[in-house]
PAZAPA-4460 file (N, C-alpha, C; in steps of 0.05 Angstrom, whole numbers, plus 32768, in hexadecimal, padded with zeros to 4 digits):
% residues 186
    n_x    n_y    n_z   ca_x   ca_y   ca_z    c_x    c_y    c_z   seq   type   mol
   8BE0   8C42   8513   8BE8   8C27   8510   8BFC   8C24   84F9     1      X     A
   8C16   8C1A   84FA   8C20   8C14   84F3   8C1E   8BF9   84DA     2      X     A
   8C20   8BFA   84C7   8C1F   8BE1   84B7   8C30   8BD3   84B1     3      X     A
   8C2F   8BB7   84B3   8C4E   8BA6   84B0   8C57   8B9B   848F     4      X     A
   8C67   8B9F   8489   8C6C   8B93   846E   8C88   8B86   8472     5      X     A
   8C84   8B74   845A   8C9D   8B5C   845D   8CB1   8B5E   8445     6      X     A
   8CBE   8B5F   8441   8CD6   8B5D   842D   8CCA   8B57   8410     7      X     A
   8CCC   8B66   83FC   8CC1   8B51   83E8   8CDF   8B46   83E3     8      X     A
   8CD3   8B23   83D3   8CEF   8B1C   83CA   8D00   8B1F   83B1     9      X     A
   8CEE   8B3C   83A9   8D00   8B39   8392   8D1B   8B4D   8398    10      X     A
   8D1C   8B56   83AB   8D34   8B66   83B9   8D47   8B4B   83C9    11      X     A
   8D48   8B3E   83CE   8D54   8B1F   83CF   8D69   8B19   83BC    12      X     A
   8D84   8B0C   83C0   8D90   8B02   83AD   8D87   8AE6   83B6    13      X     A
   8D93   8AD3   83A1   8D87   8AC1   839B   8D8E   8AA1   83A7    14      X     A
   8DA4   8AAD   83BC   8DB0   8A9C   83C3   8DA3   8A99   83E5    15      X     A
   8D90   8A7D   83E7   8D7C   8A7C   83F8   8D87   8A7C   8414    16      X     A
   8D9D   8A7F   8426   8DA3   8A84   8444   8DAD   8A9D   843D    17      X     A
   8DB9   8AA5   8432   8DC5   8AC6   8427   8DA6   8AD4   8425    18      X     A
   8D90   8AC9   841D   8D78   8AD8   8419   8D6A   8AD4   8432    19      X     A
   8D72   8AC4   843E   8D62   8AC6   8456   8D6D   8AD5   8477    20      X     A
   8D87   8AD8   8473   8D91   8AE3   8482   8D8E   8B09   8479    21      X     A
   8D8E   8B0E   8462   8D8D   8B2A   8459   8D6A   8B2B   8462    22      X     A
   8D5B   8B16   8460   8D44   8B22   8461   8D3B   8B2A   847E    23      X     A
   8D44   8B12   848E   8D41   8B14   84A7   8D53   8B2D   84B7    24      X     A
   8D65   8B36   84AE   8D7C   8B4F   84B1   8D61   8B67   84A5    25      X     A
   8D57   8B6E   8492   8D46   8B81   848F   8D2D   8B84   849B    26      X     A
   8D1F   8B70   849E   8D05   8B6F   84AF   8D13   8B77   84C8    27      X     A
   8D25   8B6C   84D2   8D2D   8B7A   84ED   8D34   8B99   84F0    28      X     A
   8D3F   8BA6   84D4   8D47   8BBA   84D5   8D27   8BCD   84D7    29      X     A
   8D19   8BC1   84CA   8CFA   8BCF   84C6   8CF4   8BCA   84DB    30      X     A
   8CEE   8BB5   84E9   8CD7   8BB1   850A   8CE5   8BC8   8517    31      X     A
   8D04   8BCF   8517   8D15   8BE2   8530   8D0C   8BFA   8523    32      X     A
   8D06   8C05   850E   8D0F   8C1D   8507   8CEB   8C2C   84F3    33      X     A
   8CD9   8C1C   84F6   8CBF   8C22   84EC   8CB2   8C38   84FB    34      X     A
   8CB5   8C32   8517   8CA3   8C45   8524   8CAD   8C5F   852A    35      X     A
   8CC9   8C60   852B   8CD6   8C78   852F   8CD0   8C89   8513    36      X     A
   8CD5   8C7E   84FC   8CD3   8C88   84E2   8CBC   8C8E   84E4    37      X     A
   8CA7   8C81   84E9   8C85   8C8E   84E2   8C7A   8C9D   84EF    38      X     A
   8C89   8CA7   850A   8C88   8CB0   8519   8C99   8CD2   8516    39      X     A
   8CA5   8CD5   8506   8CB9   8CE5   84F7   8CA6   8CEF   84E7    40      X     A
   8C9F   8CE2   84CF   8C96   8CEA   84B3   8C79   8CF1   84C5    41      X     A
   8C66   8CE4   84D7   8C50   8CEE   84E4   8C57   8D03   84F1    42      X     A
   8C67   8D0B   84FA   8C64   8D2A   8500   8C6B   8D44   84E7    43      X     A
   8C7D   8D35   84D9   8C89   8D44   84C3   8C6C   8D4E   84B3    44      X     A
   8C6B   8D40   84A9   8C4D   8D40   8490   8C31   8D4C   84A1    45      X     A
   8C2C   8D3B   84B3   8C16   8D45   84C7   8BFE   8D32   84BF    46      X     A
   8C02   8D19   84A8   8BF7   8D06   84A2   8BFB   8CEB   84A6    47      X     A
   8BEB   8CDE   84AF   8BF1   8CC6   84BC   8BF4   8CB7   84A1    48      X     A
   8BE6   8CB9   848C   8BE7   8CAA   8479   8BF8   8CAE   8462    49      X     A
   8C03   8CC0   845F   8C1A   8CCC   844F   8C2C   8CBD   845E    50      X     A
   8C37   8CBE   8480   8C46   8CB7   848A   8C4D   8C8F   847E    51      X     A
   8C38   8C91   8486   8C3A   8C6D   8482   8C41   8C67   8461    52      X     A
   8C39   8C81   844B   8C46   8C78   8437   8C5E   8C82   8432    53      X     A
   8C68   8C93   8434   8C8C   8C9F   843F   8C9A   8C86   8455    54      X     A
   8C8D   8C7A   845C   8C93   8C64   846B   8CA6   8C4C   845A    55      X     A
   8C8E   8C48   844A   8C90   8C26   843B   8CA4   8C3A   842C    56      X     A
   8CA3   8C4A   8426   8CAE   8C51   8404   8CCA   8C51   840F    57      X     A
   8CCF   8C5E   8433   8CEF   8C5B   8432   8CFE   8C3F   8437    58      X     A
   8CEC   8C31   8437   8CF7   8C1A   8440   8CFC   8C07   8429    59      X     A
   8CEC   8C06   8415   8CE9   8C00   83F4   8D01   8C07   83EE    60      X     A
   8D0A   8C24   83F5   8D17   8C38   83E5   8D34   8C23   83EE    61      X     A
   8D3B   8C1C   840D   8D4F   8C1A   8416   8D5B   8BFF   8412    62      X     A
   8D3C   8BEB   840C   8D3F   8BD0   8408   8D51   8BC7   83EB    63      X     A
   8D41   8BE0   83DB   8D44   8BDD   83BC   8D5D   8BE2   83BF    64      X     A
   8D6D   8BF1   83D3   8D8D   8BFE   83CB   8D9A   8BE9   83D0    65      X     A
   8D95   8BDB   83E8   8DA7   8BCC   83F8   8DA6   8BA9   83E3    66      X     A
   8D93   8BA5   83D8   8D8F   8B8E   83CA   8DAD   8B7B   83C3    67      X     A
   8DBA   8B8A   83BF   8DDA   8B83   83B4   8DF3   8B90   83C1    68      X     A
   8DEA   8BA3   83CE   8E00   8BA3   83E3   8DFF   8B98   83F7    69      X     A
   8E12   8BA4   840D   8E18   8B9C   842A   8E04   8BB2   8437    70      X     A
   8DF6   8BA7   8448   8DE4   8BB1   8456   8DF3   8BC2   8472    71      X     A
   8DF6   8BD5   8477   8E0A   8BE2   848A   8DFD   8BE4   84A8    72      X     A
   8E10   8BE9   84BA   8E06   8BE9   84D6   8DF4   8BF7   84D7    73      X     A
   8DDF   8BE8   84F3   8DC0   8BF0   84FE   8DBE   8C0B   84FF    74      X     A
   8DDB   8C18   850D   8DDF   8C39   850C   8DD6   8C4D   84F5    75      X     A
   8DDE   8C3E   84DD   8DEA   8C49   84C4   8DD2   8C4C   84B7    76      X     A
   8DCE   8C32   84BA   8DAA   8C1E   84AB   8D93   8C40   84B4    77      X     A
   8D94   8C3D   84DA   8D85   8C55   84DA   8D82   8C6D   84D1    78      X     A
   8D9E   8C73   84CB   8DA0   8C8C   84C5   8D96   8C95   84A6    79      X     A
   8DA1   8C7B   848D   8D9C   8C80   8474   8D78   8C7D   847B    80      X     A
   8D6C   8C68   848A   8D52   8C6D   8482   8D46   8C88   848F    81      X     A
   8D4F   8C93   84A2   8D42   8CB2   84AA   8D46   8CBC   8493    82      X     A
   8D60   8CBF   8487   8D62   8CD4   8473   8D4F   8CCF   845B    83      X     A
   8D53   8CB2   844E   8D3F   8CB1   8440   8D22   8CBB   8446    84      X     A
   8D1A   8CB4   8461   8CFC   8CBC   8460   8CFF   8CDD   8462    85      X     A
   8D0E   8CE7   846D   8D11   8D07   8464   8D09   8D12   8448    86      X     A
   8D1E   8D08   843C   8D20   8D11   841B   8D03   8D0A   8410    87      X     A
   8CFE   8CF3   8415   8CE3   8CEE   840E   8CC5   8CFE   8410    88      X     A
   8CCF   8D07   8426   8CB3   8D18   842C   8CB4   8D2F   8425    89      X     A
   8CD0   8D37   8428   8CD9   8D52   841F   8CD1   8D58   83FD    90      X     A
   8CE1   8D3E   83F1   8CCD   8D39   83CF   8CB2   8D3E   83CD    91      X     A
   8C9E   8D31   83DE   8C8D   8D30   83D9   8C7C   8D45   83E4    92      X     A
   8C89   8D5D   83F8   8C80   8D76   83FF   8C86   8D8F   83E1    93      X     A
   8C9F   8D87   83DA   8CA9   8D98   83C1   8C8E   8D88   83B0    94      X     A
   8C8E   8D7E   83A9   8C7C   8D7A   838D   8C58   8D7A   8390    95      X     A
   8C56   8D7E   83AB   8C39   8D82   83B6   8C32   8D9D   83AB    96      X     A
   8C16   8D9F   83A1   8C0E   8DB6   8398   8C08   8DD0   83B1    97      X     A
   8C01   8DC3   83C3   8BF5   8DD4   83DA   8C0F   8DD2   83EF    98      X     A
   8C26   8DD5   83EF   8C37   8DD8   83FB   8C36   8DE6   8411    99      X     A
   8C2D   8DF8   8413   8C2A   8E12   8426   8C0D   8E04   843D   100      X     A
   8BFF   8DFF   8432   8BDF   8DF3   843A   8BF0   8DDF   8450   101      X     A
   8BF2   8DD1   8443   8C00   8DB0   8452   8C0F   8DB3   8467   102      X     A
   8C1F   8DC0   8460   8C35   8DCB   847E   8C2D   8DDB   8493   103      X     A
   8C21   8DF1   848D   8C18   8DFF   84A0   8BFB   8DEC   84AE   104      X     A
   8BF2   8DD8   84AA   8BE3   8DCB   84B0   8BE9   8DAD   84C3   105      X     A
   8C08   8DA4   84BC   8C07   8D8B   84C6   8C1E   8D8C   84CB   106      X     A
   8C31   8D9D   84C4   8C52   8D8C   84BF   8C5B   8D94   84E4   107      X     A
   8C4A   8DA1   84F1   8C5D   8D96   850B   8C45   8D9B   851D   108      X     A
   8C2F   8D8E   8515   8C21   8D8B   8530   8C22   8D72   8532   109      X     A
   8C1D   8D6D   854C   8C1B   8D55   8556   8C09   8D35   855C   110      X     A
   8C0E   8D28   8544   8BF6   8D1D   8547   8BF4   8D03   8562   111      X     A
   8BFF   8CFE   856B   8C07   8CE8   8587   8BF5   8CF5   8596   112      X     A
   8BE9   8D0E   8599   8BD5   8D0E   85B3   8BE7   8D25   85C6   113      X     A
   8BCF   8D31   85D6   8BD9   8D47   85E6   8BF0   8D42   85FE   114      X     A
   8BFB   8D2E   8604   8C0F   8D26   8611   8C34   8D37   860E   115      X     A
   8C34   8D38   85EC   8C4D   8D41   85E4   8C3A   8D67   85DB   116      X     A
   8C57   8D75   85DF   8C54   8D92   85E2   8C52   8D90   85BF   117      X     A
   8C3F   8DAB   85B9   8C3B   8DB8   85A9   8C43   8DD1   859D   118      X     A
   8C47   8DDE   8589   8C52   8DFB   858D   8C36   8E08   857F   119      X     A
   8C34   8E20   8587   8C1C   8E39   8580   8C27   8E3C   855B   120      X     A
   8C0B   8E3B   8556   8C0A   8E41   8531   8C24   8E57   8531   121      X     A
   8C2D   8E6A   853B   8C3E   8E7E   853A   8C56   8E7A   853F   122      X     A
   8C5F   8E67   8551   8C74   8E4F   854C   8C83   8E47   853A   123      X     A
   8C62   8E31   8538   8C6D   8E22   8518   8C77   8E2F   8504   124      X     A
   8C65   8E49   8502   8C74   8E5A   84E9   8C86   8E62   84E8   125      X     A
   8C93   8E6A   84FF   8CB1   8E6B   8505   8CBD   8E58   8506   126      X     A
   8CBB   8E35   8507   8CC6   8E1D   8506   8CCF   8E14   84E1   127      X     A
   8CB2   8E23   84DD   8CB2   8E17   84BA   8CC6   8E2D   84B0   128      X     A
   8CC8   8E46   84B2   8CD9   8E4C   84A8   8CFA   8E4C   84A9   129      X     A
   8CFC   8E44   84BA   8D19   8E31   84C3   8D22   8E24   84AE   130      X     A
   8D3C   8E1F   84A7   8D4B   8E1C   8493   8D45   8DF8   8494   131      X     A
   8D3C   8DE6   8489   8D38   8DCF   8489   8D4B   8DC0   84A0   132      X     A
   8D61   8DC2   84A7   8D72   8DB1   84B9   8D6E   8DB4   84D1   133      X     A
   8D6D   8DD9   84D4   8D65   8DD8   84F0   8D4A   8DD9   84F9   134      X     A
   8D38   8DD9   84E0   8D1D   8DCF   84EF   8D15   8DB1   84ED   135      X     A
   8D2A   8DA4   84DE   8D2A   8D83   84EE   8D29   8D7E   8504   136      X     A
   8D43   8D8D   850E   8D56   8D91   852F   8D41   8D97   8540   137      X     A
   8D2F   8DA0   8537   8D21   8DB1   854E   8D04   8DA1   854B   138      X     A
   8CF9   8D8D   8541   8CE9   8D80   853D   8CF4   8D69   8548   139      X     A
   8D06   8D62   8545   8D16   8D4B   8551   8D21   8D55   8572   140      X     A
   8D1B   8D63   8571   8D28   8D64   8591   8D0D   8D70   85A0   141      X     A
   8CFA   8D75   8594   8CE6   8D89   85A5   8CC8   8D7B   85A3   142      X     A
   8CCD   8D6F   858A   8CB1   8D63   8580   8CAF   8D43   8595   143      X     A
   8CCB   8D41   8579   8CC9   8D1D   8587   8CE3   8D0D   8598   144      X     A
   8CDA   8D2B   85A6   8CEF   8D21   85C0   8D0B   8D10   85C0   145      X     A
   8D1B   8D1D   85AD   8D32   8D00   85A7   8D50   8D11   85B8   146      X     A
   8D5D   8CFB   85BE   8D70   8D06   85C5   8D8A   8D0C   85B5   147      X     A
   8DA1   8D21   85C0   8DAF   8D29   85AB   8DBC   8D09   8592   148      X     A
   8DBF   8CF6   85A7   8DCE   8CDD   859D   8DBD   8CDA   857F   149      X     A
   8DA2   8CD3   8584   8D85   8CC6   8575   8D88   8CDE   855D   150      X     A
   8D90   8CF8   8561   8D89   8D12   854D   8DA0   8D0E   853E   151      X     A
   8DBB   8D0D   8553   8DD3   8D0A   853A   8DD1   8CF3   8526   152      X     A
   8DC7   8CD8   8530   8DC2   8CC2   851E   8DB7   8CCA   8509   153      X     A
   8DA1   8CD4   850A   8D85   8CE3   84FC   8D93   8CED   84DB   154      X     A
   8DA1   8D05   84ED   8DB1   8D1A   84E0   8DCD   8D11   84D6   155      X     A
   8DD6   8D08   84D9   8DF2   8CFF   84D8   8E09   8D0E   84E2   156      X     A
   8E02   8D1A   84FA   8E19   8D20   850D   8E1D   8D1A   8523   157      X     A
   8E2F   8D27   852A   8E38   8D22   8547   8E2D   8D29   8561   158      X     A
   8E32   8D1E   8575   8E1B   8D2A   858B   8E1D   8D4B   858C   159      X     A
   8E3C   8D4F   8594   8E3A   8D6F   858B   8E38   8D82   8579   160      X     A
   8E33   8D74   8564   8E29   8D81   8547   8E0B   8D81   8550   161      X     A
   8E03   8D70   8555   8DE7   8D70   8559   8DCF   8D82   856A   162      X     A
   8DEA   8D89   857C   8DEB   8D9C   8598   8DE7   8DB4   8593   163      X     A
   8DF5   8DBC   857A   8E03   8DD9   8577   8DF3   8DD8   855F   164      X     A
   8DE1   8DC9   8551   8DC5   8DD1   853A   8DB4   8DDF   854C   165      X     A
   8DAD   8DC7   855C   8D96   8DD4   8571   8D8E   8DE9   8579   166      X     A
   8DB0   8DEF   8581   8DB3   8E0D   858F   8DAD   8E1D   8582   167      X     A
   8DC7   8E16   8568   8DBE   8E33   854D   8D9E   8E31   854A   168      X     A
   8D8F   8E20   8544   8D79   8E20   853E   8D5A   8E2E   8552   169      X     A
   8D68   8E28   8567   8D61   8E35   857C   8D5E   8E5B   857B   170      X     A
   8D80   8E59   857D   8D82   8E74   857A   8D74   8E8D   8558   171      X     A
   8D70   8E7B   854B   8D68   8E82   8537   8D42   8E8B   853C   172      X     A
   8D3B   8E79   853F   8D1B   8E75   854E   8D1D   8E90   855E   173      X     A
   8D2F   8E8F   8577   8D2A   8EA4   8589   8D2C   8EBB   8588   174      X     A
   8D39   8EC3   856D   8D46   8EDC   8554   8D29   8EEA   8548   175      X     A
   8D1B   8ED1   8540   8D07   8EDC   852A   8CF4   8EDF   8539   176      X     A
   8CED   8ECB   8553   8CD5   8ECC   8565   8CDA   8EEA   856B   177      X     A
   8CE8   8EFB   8575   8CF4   8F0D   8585   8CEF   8F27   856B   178      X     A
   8CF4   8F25   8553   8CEA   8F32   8541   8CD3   8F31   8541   179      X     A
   8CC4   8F1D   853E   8CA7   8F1D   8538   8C90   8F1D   854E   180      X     A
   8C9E   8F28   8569   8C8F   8F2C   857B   8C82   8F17   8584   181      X     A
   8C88   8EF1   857B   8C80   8EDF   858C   8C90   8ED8   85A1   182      X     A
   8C83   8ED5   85B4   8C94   8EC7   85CD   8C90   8EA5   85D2   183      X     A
   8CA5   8E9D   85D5   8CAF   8E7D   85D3   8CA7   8E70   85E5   184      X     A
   8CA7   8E85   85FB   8CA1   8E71   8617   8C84   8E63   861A   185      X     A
   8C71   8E6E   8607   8C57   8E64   860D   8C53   8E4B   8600   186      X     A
***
């Protein structure tokens, strides 16, 4: 379950239809873009409740930025808040004591239920060790089903940049699986 939160107003300027139109412009940007993000950071982390706080914090994070600027297109909006919630969790994996514990435990199983595919503990370990970008790519395209358009947003490229991560990332997986005597197909 998702939890709803509302603008505080101290991210508001002060000028009351200018504050109400930015506010109503951000709540909208949050109702569109909450579940995909928690949905992200829930597979990332492998905690529902970490998720939901990597949640608020990117949106705090993005509210607090935007307070005095121009708030940029819905495209853009999505993309700075994926990245924020990235960095965020990524922070908060770097400075976790049990680093190693936590990941190999949650960061790509699936918590939605046996419906979406899973990969074998021997997998993952070949997922986690993937260079951070392309084991986004490959969490984003394998986990939570997105398409190249939804990944380049994500990422900030192009559909065929996005294409040609995958692949490399792919091909990289199928390098080390192939070394390490796992096979992919299972």
């Amino acid at each position: 379950m998702v939890r709803v939160c509302s603008i505080d107003p101290i991210f508001l300027p002060e000028n009351g239809s200018l504050a109400e139109n930015l506010q109503n412009r951000l709540n909208d940007l949050y109702a569109a873009n909450r579940r995909d993000i928690y949905a992200y950071l829930s597979r990332m982390s492998g905690d529902p409740d970490l998720a939901l706080d990597l949640l608020q914090d990117a949106f705090v994070n993005f509210f607090a930025h935007y307070k005095e600027r121009p708030v940029p297109d819905d495209g853009s909006c999505r993309r700075i808040l994926f990245r924020i919630a990235r960095n965020l969790f990524l922070n908060h994996v770097k400075s976790a004591a049990n680093k190693n514990s936590r990941l190999e435990e949650g960061a790509l199983s699936d918590p939605s239920g046996p419906d979406k595919e899973d990969f074998s503990p021997a997998v993952r370990r070949l997922i986690l060790a993937l260079p951070e970008r392309e084991r986004t790519a490959i969490v984003l395209r394998y986990l939570d089903s997105l398409k190249l358009e939804e990944i380049g947003l994500i990422l900030g490229l192009s559909v065929s940049a996005s294409s040609r991560l995958i692949q490399k990332a792919e091909k990289m997986l199928e390098w080390e699986a192939r070394k390490a005597g796992i096979s992919l197909d299972d």
